[in-house]
C-alpha positions in Angstrom: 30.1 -119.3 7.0 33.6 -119.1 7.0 35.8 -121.9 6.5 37.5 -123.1 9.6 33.9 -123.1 11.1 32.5 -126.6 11.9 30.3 -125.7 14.8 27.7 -122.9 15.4 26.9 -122.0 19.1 23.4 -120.3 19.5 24.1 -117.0 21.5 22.3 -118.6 24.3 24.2 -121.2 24.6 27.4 -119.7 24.3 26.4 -116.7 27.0 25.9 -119.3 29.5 29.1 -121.0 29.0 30.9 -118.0 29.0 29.0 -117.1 32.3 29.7 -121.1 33.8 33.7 -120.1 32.5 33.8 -116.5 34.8 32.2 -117.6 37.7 34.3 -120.5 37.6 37.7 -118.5 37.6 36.2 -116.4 40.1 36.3 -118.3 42.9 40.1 -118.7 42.4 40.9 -115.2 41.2 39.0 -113.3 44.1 41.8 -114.8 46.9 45.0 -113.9 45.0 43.0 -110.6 43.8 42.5 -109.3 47.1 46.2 -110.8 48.6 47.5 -108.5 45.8 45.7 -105.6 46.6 46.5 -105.8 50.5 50.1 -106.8 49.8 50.5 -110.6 50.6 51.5 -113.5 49.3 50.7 -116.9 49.8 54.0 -119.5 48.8 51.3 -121.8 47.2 47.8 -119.9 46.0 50.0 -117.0 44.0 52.1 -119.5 41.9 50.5 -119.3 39.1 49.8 -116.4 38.8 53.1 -115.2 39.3 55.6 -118.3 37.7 53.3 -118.0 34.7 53.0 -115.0 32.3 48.7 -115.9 31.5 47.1 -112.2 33.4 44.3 -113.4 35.6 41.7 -111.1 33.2 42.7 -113.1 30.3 42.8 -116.6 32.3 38.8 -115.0 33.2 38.0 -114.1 29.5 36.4 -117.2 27.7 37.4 -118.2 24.7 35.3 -120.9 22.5 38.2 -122.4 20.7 39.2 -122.6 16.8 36.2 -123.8 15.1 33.5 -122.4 16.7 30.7 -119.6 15.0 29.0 -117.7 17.6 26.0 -116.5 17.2 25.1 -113.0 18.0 28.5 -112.7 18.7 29.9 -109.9 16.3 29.4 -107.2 18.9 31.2 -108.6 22.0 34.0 -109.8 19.9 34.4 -107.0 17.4 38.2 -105.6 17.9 39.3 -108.5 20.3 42.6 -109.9 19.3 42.8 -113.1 17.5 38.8 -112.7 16.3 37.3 -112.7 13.0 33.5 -111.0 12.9 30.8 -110.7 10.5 28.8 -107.9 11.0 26.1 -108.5 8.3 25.6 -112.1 9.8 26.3 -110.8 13.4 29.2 -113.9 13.9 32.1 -114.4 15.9 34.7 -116.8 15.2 38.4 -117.6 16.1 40.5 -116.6 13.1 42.5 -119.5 11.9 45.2 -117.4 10.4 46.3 -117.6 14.0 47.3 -121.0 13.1 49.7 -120.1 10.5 50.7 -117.0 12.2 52.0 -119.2 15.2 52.9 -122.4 12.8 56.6 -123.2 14.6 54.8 -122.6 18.2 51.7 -124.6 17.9 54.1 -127.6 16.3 57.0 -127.7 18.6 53.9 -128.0 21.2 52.8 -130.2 19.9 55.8 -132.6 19.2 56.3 -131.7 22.9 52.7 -133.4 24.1 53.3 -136.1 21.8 56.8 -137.0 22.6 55.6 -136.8 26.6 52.5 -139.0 26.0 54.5 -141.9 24.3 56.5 -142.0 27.7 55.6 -144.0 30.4 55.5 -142.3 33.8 59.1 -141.7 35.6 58.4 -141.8 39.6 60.5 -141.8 42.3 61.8 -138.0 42.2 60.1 -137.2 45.8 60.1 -133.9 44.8 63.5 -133.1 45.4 63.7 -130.6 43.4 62.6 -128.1 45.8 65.4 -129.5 48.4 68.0 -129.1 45.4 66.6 -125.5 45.0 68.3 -124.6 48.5 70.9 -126.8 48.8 74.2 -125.3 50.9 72.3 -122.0 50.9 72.3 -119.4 53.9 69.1 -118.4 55.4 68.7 -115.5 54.0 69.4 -116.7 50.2 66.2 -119.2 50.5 63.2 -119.0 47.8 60.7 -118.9 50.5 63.1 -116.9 53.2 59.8 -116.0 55.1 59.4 -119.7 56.2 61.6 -122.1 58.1 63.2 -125.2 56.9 61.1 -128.2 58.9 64.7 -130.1 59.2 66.7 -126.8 59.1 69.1 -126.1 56.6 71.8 -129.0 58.0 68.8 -131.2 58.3 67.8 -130.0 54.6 71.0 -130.9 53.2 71.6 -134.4 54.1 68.4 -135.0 52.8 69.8 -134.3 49.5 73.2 -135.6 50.4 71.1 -139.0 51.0 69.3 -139.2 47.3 70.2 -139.5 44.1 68.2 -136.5 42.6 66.2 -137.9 39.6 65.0 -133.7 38.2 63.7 -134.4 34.5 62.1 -130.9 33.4 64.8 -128.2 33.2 62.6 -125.6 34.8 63.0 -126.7 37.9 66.4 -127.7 36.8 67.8 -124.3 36.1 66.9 -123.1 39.5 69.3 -125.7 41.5 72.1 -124.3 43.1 75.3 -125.0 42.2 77.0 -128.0 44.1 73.3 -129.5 43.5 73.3 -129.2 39.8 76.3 -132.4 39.7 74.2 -134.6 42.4 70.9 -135.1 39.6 71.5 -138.0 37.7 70.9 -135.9 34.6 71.7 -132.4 33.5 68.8 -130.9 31.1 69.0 -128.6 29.1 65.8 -126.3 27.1 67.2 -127.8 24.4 66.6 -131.5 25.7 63.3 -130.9 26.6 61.2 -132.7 23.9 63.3 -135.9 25.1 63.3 -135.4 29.1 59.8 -134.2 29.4 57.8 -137.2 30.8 54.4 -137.8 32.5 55.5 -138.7 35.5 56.9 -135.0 36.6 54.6 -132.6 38.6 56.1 -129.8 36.7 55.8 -131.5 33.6 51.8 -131.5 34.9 51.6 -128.5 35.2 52.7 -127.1 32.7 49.9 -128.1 30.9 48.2 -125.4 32.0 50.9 -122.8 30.3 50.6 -124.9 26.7 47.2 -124.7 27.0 46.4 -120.8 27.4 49.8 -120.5 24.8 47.4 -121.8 22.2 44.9 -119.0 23.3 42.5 -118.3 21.9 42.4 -121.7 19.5 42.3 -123.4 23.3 38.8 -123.7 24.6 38.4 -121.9 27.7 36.9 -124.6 29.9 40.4 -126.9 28.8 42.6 -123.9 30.1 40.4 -123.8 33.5 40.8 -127.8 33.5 44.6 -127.3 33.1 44.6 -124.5 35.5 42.6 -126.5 38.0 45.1 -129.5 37.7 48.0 -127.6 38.3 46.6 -126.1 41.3 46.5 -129.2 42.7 49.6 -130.3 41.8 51.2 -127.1 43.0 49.5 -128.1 46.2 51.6 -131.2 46.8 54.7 -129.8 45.2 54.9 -127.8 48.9 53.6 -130.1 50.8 57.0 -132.0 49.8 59.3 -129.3 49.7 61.6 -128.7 52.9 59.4 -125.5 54.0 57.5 -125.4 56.8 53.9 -124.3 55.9 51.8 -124.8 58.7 50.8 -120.8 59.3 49.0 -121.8 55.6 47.5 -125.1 56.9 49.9 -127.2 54.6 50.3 -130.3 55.9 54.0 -131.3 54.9 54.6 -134.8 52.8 57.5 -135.9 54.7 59.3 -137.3 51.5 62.2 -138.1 53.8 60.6 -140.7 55.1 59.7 -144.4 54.2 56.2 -143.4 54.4 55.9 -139.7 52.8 58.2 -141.1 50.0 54.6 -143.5 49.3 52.1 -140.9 49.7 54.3 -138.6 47.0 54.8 -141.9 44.4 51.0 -142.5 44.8 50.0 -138.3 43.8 52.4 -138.8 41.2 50.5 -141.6 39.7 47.5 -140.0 40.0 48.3 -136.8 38.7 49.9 -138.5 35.5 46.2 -140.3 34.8 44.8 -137.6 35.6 46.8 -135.5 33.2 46.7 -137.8 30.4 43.0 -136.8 28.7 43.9 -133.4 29.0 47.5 -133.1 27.1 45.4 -136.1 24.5 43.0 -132.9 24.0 45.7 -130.1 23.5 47.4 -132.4 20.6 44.3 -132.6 19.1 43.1 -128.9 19.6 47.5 -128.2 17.9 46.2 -130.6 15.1 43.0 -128.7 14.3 45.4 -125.5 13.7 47.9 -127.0 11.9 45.0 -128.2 9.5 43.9 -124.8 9.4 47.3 -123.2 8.6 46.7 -125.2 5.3 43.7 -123.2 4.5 42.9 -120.4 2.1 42.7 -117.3 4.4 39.3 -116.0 5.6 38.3 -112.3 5.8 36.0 -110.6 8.4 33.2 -109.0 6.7 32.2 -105.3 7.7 
């Protein structure tokens, strides 16, 4: 058995969550699958599949995570990247050289995760973000040009004009315009991310998701799909508060220029920082498992 293994999965068992996984990613894939192939887009359904580098036939391929023989698994995973196999045995296992291949990655993760879960939740942002993204811009310079601004773009901009922009994460940041950039109370940097980063910020939520398949294939599958599943979600309200008007896609807009919309986006924000909590807990203990295993001797497939 080789070293880094500490669980065995029967082939039966691991077939049918490997099946569960597919089907699962199915039902999201098949949409933005057959959008693609007709050329459309949808400004909510397609962002991450576009904003995030993870190809939906590897977000579809199932992984069991570092630490995990399969049985009766030497065939299907023999020649697939990152995989150890024993022919003789018939086994299939995650190598952990991955681990010490990808040591500065799969650390500044996860001093990332930690240094976000020792934060308490910053609210309050309203998603402005998305406002500061078109700020002073023409029509036809807007992210989403196909779609009209629900206040137009005066309307739009005194809306910013109005708030003090509270933007933690730097990727949505880095895509303010210019006279926005000086109206957020701070000004991150990639550099300051490890110190910005807190649980309170959608993006911050959602980017979960892009750790998690990063750490592919040491990342269980079904966490990647729980990341993924998250972030759709939170994707879901990022629009609903941005200045768009959505209604030809049945998004009801979170009027965050309001008394009452600012609320209803404070109290999403809560619940998507609970919500998120378990799962960034999991991928700092999934970056802990390799770093352990970076310490090991390394392991050899045998033919």
């Amino acid at each position: 058995m080789p070293a880094a293994a500490i669980a065995t999965l029967d082939a039966r068992t691991w077939r049918a969550r490997r099946d569960a996984h597919e089907a699962r990613i199915a039902g999201w894939l098949a949409p933005h699958l057959d959008r693609r192939s007709r050329g459309q887009t949808h400004p909510v359904e397609d962002f991450l599949f576009t904003y995030y580098t993870y190809r939906p036939a590897a977000l579809r391929r199932w992984h069991p995570g570092l630490g995990v023989r399969l049985d009766d698994g030497a065939e299907a995973y023999d020649g697939r990247r990152g995989y150890l196999v024993d022919r003789i045995a018939g086994t299939a296992w995650a190598d952990p050289g991955l681990a010490r291949q990808r040591h500065a990655q799969v650390q500044w993760i996860r001093d990332l995760l930690a240094a976000i879960e020792s934060r308490p939740p910053e609210v309050g942002c309203f998603g402005l973000h998305e406002w500061a993204m078109i700020y002073r811009q023409r029509p036809d310079e807007l992210r989403h040009d196909a779609h009209p601004l629900r206040l137009g773009s005066g309307g739009t901009d005194t809306v910013v004009e109005q708030h003090r922009i509270n933007c933690t994460h730097f990727d949505a940041f880095r895509f303010f315009t210019d006279p926005a950039r000086p109206r957020n109370r701070l000004q991150p940097t990639r550099d300051s991310q490890q110190t910005l980063d807190q649980p309170g910020c959608l993006h911050t939520t959602m980017d979960l998701y892009k750790w998690s398949y990063k750490l592919s294939p040491l990342t269980p599958s079904e966490i990647v799909a729980d990341c993924f599943a998250l972030a759709r979600e939170v994707r879901q309200v990022d629009m609903q508060a941005a200045p768009y008007d959505l209604s030809e896609h049945d998004v009801e807009p979170i009027r965050i220029e309001t008394v009452a919309g600012k609320q209803e986006y404070v109290a999403r924000q809560r619940d998507f920082a609970e919500r998120a909590a378990p799962l960034r807990r999991r991928l700092i203990r999934i970056c802990d498992s390799a770093l352990v295993s970076a310490r090991q001797p390394a392991v050899e497939a045998r033919a």
